[in-house]
C-alpha positions in Angstrom: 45.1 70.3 120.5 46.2 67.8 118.0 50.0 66.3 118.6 52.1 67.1 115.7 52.7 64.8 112.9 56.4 63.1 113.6 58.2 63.1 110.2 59.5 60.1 108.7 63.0 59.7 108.7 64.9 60.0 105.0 65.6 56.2 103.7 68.8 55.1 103.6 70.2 55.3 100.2 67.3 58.0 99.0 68.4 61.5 98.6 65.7 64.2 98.7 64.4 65.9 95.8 65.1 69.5 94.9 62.4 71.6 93.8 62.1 71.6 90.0 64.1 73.4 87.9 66.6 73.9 90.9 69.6 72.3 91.0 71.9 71.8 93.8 75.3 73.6 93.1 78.4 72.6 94.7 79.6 74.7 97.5 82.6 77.0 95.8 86.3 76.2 96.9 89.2 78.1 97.4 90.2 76.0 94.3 87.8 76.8 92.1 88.5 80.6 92.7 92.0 80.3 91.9 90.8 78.8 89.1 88.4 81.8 88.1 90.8 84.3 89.0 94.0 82.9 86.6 91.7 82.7 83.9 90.9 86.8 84.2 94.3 87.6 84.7 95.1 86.2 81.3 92.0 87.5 79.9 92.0 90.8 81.3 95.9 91.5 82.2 95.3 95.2 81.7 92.5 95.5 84.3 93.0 98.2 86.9 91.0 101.0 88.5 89.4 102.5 86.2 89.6 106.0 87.8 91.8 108.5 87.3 93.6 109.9 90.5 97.1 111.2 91.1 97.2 110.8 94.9 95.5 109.1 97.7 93.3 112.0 99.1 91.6 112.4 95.1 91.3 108.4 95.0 88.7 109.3 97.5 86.9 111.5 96.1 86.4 110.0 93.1 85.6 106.9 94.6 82.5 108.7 96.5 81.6 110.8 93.3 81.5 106.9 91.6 78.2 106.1 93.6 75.4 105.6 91.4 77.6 107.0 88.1 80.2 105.5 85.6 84.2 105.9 86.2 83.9 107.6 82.6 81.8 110.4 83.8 83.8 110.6 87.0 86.9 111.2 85.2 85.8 113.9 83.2 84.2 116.0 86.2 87.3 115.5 88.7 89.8 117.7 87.1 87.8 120.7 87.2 87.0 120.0 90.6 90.7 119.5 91.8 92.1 122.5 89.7 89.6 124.3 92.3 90.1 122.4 95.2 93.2 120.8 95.0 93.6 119.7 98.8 91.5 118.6 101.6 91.7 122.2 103.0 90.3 123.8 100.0 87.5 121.0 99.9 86.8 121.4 103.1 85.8 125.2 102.9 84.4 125.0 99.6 81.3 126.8 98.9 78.3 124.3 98.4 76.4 125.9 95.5 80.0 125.8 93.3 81.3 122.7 94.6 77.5 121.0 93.3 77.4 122.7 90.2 80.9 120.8 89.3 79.9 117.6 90.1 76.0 117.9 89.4 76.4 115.6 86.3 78.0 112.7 88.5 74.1 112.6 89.6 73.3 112.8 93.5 74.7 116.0 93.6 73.9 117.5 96.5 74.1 114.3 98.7 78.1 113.8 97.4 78.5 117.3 97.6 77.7 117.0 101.4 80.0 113.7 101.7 83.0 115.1 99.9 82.8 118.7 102.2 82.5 115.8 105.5 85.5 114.2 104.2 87.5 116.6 103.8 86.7 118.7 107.0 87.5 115.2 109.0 90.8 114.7 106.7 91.9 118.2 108.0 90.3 118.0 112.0 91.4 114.5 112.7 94.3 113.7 109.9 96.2 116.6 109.4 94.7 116.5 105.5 96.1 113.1 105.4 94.8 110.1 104.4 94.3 107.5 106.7 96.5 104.2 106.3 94.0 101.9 108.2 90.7 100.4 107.4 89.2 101.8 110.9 90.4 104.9 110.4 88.8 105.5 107.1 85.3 104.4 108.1 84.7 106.6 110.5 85.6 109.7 108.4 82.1 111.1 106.5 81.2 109.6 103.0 83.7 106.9 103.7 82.2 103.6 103.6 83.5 100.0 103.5 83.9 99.7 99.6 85.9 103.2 99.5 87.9 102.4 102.0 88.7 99.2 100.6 89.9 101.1 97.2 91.7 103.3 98.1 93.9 101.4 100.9 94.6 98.7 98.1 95.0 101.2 94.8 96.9 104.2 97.2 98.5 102.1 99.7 99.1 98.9 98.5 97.0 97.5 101.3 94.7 94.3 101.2 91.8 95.5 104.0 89.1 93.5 101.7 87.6 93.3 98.4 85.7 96.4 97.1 82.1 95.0 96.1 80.3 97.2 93.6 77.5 96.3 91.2 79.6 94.5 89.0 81.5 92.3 91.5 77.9 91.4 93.2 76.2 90.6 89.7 79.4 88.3 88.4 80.5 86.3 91.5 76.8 85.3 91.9 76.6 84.1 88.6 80.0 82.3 88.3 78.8 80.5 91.6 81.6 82.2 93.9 78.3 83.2 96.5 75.0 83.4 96.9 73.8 86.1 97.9 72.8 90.0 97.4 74.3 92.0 100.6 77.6 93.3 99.6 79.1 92.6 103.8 78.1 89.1 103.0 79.6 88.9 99.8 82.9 90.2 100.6 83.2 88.1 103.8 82.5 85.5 101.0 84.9 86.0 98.7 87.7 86.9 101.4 87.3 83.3 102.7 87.8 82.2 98.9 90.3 84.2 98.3 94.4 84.5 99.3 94.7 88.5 101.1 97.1 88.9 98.2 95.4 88.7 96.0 91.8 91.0 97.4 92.2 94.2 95.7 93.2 92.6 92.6 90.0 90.4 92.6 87.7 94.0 92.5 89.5 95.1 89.4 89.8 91.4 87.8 85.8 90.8 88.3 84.7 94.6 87.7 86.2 94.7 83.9 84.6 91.2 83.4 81.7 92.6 84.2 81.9 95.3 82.5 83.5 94.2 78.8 81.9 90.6 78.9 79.5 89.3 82.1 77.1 92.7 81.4 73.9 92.9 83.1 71.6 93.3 80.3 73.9 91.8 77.2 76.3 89.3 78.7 78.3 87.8 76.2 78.7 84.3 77.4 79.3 82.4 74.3 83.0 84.4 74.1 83.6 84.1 77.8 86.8 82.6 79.0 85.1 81.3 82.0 82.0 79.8 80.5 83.1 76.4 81.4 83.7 76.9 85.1 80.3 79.3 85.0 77.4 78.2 87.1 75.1 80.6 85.8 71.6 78.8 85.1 71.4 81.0 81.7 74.7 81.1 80.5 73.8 78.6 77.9 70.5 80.5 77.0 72.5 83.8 76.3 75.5 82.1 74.6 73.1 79.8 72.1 71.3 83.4 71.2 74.2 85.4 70.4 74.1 86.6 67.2 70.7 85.4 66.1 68.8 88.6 64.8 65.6 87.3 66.3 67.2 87.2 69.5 69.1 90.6 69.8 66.5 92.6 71.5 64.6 90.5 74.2 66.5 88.3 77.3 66.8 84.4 77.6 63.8 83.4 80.0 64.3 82.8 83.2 65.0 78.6 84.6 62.0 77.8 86.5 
């Protein structure tokens, strides 16, 4: 058996090469994401939650109707379903056939249908019908995950757990450079060292109604973003130099090789 092949040591005053089209992008600093975040607030000072709730225990449900479906349908299924069931005790005996043919158009209906019964029936076993003040707490009830919890502890309570990381905050914080990577734990832990705890819950609303009204995922509109500057989005340039050429309007920039 052939003895490996010792690698030569890097020369002093010679940096490695990158692989083409691949450039090295500096780490992201608690700094910069002040600086991200103070730009949004004066962007976007009417950014919030965007769903409509009048008490902690129907925060929660929406929240787990919002999987996989827009706030704006959301809204306009939740108050049927709480004229119906208007507490955890009612939701927690509701029959399955009605309580899916409210929510059917929030899409997954019988899988949230099964959440929302689960959540309710722990609410009123292990909470009284209360909601749960505490991270720990929340998790363990059914159809409660990390995201939700984090919601509605910082909307309901006033409560900085973590930051909430949907769709939208995993698409935009990877493009503006604040992390790399595509598991929402990973993320979060990210973003949380980045990030003051005051700040957490208003981060998820801040980067969510970027995402939605300029970073989009299909049509971002980078050449009127406030934060194009700071950006470090490889086609940031491509999208804003195509805005509002005809001939560009219906296909993507290509992607940096």
């Amino acid at each position: 058996m052939a003895a490996p092949r010792k690698s030569r040591p890097a020369r002093r005053g010679v940096s490695r090469r990158l692989p083409p089209g691949r450039p090295r992008k500096p780490r992201p600093t608690p700094r910069f994401a002040t600086r991200i975040l103070d730009i949004l607030e004066k962007a976007h000072p009417e950014a919030t939650c965007a769903l409509s709730y009048g008490n902690p225990f129907q925060l929660a449900v929406a929240t787990i109707l919002s999987a996989q479906c827009t706030d704006e349908r959301v809204n306009m299924v939740t108050p049927r379903l709480f004229a119906r069931f208007p507490t955890p005790a009612d939701l927690a005996a509701a029959p399955s056939a009605e309580l899916e043919e409210i929510i059917r158009s929030t899409g997954f209906f019988r899988a949230k249908a099964r959440s929302l019964v689960g959540f309710a029936q722990g609410l009123v076993a292990r909470h009284g019908g209360e909601v749960p003040k505490t991270l720990d707490a929340l998790v363990q009830l059914p159809g409660i995950g990390r995201k939700t919890a984090n919601v509605v502890l910082g909307h309901a309570f006033g409560v900085n757990e973590g930051i909430a990381v949907d769709t939208h905050v995993l698409r935009v914080a990877n493009r503006l450079g604040l992390v790399a990577d595509d598991d929402p734990v990973a993320v979060e832990a990210q973003l949380m060292k980045l990030i003051p705890r005051e700040r957490w819950t208003r981060t998820t609303d801040l980067i969510i109604f970027h995402g939605r009204k300029v970073c989009d995922a299909r049509r971002p509109a980078c050449g009127a973003c406030p934060l194009f500057g700071l950006c470090r989005w490889e086609s940031r340039q491509a999208w804003a130099s195509q805005e509002g050429s005809p001939r560009a309007a219906g296909r993507s920039p290509r992607r940096a090789r």
